[in-house]
C-alpha positions in Angstrom: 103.7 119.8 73.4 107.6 120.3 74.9 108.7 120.3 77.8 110.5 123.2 79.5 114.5 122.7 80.8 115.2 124.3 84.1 117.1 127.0 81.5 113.5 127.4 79.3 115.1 125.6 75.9 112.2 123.1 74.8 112.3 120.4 74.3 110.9 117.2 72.9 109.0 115.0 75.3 106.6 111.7 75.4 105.3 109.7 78.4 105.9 106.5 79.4 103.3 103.8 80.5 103.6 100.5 81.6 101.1 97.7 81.0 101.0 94.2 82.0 99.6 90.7 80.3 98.9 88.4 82.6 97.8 84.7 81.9 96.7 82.3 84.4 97.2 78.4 83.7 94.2 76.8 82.2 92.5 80.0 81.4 92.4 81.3 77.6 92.2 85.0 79.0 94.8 88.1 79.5 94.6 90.1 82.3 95.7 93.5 81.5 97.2 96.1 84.1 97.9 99.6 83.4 99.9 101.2 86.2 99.9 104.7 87.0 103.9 104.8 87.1 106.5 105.8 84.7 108.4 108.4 83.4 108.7 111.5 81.2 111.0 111.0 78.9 113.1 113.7 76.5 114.9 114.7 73.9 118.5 115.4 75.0 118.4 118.2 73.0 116.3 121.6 72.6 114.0 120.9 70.3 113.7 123.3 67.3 111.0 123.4 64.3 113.9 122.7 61.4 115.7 120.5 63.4 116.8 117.0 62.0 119.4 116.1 64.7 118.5 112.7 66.2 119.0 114.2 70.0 116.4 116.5 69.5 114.2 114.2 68.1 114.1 111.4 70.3 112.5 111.5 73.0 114.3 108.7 75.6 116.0 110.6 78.5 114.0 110.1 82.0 113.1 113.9 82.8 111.0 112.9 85.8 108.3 110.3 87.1 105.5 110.8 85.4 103.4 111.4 88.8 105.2 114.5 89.4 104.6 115.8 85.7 102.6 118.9 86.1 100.4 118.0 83.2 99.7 114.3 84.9 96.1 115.5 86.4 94.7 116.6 83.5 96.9 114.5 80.7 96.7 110.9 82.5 92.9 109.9 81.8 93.7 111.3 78.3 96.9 109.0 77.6 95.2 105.9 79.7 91.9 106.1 77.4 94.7 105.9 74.5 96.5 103.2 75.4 92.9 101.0 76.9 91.7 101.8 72.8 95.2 100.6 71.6 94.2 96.9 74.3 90.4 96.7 73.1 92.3 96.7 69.2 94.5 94.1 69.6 94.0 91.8 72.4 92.3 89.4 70.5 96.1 88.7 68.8 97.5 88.0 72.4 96.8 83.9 72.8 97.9 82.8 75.9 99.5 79.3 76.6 96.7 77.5 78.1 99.5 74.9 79.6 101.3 77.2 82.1 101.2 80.9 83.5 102.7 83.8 81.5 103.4 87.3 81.6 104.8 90.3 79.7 105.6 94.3 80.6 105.0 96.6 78.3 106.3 100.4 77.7 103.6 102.2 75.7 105.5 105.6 74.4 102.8 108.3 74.3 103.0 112.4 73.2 100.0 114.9 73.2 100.0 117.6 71.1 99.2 121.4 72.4 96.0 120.8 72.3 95.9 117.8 74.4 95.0 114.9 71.7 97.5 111.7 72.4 99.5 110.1 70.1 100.6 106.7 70.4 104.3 106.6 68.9 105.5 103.5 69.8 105.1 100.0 71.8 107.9 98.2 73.4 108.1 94.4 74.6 110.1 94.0 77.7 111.1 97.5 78.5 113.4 98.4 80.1 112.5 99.5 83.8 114.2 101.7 86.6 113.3 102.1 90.2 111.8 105.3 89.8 109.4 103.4 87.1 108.0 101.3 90.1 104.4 101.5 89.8 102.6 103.4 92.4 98.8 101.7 92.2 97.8 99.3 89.2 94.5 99.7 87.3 93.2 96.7 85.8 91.9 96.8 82.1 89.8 93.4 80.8 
């Protein structure tokens, strides 16, 4: 899927989600948060089918919050189902410290193709996070 510039040059675009791992102390449990905030991010570049150039690749660049995308209605419970099938995988790896509290953000780097289906590209530890990421309303997950 791209993402139309004001001038109507595509380009290469993925959405930003932030989740968070809570542990309490004493408890053997993450808490999981998925917040409805973020960003689109993309490519600095138009994006074109033979292109190799790195610009037009990568997808980084905050375009927008993600709440104003106009795909976020329809896209959002697609990209959250994603990334709550990506937790259910692998939180069994995350072993919290039973002797104190801890926590850790998050940035889970999602695209969908034209027909809707998310990919998950990439997740990053300790992202990091502008005001206009500030979540809007948490969902808890686990």
């Amino acid at each position: 899927m791209l993402f139309y510039h004001e001038d109507r040059t595509p380009h290469k675009f993925n959405m930003r989600i932030y989740v968070a791992a809570i542990s309490f102390k004493g408890e053997a449990k993450v808490h999981w948060y998925i917040y409805h905030g973020g960003y689109v991010g993309k490519a600095i570049k138009p994006w074109m089918p033979m292109s190799t150039e790195k610009e037009a690749q990568i997808s980084r660049d905050r375009a927008k919050p993600f709440r104003e995308w106009e795909g976020f209605d329809r896209g959002f419970p697609i990209m959250l189902d994603c990334v709550r099938e990506m937790l259910v995988c692998t939180s069994e790896k995350f072993k919290p410290p039973s002797s104190k509290a801890a926590f850790e953000l998050f940035g889970t780097d999602i695209m969908l193709d034209d027909d809707w289906r998310p990919f998950l590209l990439e997740v990053n530890r300790s992202p990091r996070v502008l005001d206009m990421d500030r979540p809007v309303r948490p969902l808890s997950f686990g």
